[in-house]
N, CA, C and O atoms as a DFTB+ gen file, in Angstrom:
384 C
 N C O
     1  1     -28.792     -12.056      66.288
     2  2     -27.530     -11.716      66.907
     3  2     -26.708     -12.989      67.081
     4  3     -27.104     -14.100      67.434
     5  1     -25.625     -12.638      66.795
     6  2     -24.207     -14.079      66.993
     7  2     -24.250     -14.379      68.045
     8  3     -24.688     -15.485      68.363
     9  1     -23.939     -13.754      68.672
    10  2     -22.902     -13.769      70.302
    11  2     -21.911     -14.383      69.993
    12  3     -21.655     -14.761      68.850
    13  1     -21.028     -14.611      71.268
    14  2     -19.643     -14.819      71.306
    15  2     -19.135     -16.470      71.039
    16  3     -19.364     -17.493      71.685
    17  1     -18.437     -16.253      69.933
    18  2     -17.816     -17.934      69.866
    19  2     -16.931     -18.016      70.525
    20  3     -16.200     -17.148      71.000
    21  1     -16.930     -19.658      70.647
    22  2     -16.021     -20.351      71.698
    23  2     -14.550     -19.932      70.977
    24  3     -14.094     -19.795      69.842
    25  1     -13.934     -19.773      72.939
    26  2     -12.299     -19.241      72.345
    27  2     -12.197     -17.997      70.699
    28  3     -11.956     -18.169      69.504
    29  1     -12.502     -16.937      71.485
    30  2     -12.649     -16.103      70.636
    31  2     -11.550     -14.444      71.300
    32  3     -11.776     -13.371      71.858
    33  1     -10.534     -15.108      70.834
    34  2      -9.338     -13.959      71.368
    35  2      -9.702     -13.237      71.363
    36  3     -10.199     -13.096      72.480
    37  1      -9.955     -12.158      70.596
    38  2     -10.079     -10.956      70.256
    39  2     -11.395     -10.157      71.494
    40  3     -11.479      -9.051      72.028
    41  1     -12.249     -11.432      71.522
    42  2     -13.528     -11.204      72.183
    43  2     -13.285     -10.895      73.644
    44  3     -13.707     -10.069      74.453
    45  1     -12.271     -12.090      73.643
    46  2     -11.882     -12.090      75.411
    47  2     -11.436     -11.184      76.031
    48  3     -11.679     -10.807      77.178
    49  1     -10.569     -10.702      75.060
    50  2      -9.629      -9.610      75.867
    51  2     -10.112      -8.239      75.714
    52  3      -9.449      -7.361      76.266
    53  1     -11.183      -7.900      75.039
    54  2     -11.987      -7.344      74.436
    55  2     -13.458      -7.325      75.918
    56  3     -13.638      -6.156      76.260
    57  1     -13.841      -7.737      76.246
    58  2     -14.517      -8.559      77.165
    59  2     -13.751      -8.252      78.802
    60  3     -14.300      -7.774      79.795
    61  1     -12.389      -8.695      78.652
    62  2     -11.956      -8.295      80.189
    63  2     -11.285      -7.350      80.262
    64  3     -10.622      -7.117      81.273
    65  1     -11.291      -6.421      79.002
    66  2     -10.856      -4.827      79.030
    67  2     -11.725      -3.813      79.415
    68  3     -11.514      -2.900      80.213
    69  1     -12.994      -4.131      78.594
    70  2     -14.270      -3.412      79.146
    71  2     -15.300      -3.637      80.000
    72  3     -16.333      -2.987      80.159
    73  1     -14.930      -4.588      80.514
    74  2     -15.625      -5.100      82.056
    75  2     -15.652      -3.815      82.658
    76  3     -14.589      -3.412      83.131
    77  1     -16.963      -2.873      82.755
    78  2     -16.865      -2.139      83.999
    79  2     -17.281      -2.545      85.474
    80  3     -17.311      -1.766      86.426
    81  1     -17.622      -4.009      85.507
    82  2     -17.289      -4.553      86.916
    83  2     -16.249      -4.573      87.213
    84  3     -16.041      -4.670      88.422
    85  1     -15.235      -4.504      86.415
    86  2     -13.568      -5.094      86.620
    87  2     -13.158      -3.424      87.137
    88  3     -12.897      -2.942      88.239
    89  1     -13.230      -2.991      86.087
    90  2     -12.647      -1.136      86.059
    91  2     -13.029      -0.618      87.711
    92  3     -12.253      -0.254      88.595
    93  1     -14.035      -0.702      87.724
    94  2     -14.889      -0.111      89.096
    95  2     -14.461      -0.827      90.351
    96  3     -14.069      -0.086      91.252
    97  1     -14.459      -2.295      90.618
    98  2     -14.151      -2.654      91.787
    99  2     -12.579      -2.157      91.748
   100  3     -12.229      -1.244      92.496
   101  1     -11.790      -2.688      90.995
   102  2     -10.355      -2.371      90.701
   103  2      -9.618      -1.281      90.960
   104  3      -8.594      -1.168      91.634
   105  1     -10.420      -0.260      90.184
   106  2      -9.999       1.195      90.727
   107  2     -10.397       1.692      92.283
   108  3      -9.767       2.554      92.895
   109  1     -11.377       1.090      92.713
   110  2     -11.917       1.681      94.401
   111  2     -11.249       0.500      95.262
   112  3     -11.197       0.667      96.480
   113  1     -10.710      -0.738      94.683
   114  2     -10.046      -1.346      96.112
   115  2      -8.473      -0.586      95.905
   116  3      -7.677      -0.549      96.844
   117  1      -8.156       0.006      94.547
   118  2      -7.042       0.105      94.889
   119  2      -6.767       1.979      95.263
   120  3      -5.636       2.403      95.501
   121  1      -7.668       2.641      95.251
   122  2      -7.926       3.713      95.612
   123  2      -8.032       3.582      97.480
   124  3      -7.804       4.618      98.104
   125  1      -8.388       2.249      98.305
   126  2      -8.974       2.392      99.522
   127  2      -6.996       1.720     100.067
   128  3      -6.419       2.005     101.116
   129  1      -6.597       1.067      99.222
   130  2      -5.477       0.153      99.698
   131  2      -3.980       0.982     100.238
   132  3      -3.388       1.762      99.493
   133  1      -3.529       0.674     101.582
   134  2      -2.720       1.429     101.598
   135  2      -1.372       0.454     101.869
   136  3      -0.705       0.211     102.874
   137  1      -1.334       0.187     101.001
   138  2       0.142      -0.908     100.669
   139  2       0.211      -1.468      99.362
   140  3      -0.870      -1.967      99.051
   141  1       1.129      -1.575      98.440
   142  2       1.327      -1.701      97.616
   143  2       0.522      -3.371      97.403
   144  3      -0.412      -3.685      96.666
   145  1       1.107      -3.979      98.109
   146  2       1.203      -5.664      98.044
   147  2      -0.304      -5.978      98.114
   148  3      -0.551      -7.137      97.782
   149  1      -1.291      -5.294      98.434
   150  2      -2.691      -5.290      98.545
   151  2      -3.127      -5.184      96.912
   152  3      -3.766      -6.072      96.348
   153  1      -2.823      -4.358      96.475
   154  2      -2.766      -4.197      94.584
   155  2      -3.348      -5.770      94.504
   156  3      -4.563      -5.942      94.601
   157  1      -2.470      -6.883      94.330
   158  2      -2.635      -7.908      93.917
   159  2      -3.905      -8.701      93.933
   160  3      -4.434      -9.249      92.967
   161  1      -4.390      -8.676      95.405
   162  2      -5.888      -9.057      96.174
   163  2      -6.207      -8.225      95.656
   164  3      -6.319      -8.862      94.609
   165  1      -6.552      -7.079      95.325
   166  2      -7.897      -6.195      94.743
   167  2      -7.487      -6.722      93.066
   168  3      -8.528      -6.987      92.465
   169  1      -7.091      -6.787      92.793
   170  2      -6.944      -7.428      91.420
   171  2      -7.737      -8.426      91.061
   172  3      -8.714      -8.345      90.316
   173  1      -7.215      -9.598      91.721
   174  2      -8.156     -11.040      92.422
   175  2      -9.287     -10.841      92.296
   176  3     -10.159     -11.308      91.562
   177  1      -9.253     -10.015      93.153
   178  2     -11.046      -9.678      94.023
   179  2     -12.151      -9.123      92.607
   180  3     -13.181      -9.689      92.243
   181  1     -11.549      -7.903      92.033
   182  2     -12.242      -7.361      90.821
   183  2     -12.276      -8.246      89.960
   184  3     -13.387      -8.225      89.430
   185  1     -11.484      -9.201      89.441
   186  2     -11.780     -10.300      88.322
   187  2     -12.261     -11.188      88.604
   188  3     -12.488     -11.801      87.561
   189  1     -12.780     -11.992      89.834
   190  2     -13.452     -12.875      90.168
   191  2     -14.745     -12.148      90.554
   192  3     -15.537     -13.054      90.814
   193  1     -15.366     -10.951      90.724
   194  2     -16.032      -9.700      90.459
   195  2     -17.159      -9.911      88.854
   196  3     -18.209     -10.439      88.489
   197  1     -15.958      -9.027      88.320
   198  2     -16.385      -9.423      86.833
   199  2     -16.390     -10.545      86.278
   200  3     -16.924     -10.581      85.169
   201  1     -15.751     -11.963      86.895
   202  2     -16.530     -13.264      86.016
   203  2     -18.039     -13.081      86.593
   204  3     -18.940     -12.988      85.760
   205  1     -18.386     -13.020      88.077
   206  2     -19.704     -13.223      88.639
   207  2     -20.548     -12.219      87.668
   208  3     -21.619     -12.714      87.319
   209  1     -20.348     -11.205      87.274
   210  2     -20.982     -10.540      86.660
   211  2     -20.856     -10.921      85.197
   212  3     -21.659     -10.129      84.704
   213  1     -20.386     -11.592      84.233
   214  2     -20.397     -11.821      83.096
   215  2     -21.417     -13.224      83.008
   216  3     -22.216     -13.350      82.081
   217  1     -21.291     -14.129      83.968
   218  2     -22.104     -15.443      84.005
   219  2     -23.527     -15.124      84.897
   220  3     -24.369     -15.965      85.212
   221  1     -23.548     -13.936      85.153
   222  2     -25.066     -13.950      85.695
   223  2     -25.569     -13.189      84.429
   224  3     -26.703     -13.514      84.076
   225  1     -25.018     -12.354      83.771
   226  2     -25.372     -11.528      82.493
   227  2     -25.805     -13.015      81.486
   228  3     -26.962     -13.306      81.182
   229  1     -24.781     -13.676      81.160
   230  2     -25.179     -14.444      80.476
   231  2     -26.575     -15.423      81.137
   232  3     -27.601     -15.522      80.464
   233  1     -26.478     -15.958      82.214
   234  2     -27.621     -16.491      82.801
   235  2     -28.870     -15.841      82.839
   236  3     -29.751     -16.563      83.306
   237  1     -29.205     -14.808      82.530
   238  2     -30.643     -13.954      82.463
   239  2     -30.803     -13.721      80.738
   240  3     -31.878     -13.435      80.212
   241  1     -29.817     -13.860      80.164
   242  2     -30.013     -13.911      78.678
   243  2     -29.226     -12.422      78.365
   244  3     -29.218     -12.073      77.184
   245  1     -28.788     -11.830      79.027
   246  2     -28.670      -9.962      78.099
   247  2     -27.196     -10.398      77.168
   248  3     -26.990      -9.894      76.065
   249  1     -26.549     -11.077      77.599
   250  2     -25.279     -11.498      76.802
   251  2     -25.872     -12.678      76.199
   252  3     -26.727     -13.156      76.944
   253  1     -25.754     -13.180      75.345
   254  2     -26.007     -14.371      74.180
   255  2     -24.674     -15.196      74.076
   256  3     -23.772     -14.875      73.303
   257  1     -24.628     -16.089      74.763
   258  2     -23.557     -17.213      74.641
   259  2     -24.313     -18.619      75.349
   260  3     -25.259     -19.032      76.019
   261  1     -23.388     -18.880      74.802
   262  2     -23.680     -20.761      74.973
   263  2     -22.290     -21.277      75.258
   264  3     -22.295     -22.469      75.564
   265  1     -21.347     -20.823      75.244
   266  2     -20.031     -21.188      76.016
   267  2     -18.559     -20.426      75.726
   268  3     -17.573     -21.040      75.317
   269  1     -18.573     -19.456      75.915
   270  2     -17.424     -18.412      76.083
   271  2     -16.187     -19.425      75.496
   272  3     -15.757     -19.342      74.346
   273  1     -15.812     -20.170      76.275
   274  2     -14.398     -20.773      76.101
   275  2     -13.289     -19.996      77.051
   276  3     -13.186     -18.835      77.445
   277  1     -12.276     -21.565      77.282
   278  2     -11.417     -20.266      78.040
   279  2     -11.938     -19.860      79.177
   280  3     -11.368     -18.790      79.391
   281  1     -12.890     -20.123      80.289
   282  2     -13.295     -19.315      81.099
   283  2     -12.059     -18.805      82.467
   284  3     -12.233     -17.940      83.325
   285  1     -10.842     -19.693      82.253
   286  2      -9.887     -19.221      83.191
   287  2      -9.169     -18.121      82.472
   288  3      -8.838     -17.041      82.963
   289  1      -8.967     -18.537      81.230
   290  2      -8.275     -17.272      80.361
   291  2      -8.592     -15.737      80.723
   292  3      -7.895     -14.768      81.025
   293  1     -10.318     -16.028      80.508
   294  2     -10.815     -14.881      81.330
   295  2     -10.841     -14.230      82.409
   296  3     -11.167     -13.067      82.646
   297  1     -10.308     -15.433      83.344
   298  2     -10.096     -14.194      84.840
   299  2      -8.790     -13.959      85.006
   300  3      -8.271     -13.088      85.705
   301  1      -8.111     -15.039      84.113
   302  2      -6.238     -14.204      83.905
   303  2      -6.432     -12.673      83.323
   304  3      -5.856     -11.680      83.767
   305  1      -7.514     -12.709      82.065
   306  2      -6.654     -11.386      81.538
   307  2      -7.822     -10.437      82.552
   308  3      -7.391      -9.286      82.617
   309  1      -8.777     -10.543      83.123
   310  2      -9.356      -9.659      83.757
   311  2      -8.189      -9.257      84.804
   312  3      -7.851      -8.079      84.913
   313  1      -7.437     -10.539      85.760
   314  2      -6.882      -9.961      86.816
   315  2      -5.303      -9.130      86.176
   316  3      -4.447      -8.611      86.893
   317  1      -5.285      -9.201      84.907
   318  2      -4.479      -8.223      84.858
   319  2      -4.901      -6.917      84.337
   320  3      -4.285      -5.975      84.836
   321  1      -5.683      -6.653      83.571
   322  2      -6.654      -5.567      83.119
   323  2      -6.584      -4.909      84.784
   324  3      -6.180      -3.803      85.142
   325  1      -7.169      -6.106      85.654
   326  2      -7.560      -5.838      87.022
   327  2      -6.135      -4.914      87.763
   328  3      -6.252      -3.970      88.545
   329  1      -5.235      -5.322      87.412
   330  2      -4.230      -4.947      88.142
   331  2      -3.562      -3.563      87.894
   332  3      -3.093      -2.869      88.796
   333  1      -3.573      -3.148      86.200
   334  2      -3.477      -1.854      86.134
   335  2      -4.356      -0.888      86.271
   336  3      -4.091       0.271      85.951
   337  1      -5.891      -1.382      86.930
   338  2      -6.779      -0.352      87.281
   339  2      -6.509      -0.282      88.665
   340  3      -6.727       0.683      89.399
   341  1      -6.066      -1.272      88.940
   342  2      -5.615      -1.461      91.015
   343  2      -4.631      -0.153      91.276
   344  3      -4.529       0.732      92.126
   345  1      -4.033      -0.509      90.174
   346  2      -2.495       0.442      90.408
   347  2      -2.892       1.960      89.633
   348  3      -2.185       2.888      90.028
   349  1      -3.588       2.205      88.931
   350  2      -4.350       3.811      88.434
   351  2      -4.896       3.927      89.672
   352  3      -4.317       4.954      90.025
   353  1      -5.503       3.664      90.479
   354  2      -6.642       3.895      91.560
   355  2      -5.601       4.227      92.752
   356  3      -5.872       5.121      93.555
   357  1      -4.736       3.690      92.819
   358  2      -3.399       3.717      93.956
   359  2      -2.935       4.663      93.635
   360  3      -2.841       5.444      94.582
   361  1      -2.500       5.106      92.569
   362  2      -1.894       6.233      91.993
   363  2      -2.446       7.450      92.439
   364  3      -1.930       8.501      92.820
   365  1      -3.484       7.115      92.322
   366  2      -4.506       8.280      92.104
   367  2      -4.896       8.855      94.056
   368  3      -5.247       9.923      94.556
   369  1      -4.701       7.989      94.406
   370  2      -5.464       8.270      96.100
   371  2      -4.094       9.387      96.687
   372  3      -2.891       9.440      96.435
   373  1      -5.149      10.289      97.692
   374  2      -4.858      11.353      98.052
   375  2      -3.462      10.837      99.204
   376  3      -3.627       9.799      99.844
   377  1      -2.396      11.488      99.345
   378  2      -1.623      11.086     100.514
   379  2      -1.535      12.033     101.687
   380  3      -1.232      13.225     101.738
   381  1      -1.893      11.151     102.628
   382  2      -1.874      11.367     103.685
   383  2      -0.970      12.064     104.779
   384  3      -1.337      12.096     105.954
């Protein structure tokens, strides 16, 4: 198996699209949030989420890398991935 080369666009965004650490925290902080401006922090929160979960994956071996590249790139495009699951999850919550 390859695994992921360094600075590998396609991979990354690819990577912080299907993060279901990202999807999952993302959609339930922004499902619990009752203010718009909160969106942003659960965004945050889910992509710094899913890096912890991509570097412990890689640290036990189940992901195969030796250096991603880019590792801020990655929590940019997670926290925006992050942000339209913030805002589906907001969407989505029942009103009160």
């Amino acid at each position: 198996m390859e695994g992921l080369q360094p600075f590998d666009l396609r991979g990354l965004v690819l990577l912080a699209a299907l993060n279901p650490v990202v999807i999952v925290v993302a959609f339930m902080m922004g499902r619990a949030a009752d203010q718009w401006q909160k969106l942003i922090v659960a965004a945050f929160a889910a992509s710094l989420a899913g890096f912890v979960a991509i570097y412990l994956a890689v640290l036990v071996g189940l992901v195969p890398a030796h250096g991603i590249g880019s590792e801020a790139g990655l929590v940019v495009l997670q926290f925006l991935f992050g942000l339209a699951w913030t805002t589906a999850g907001y969407a989505s919550r029942s009103r009160r």
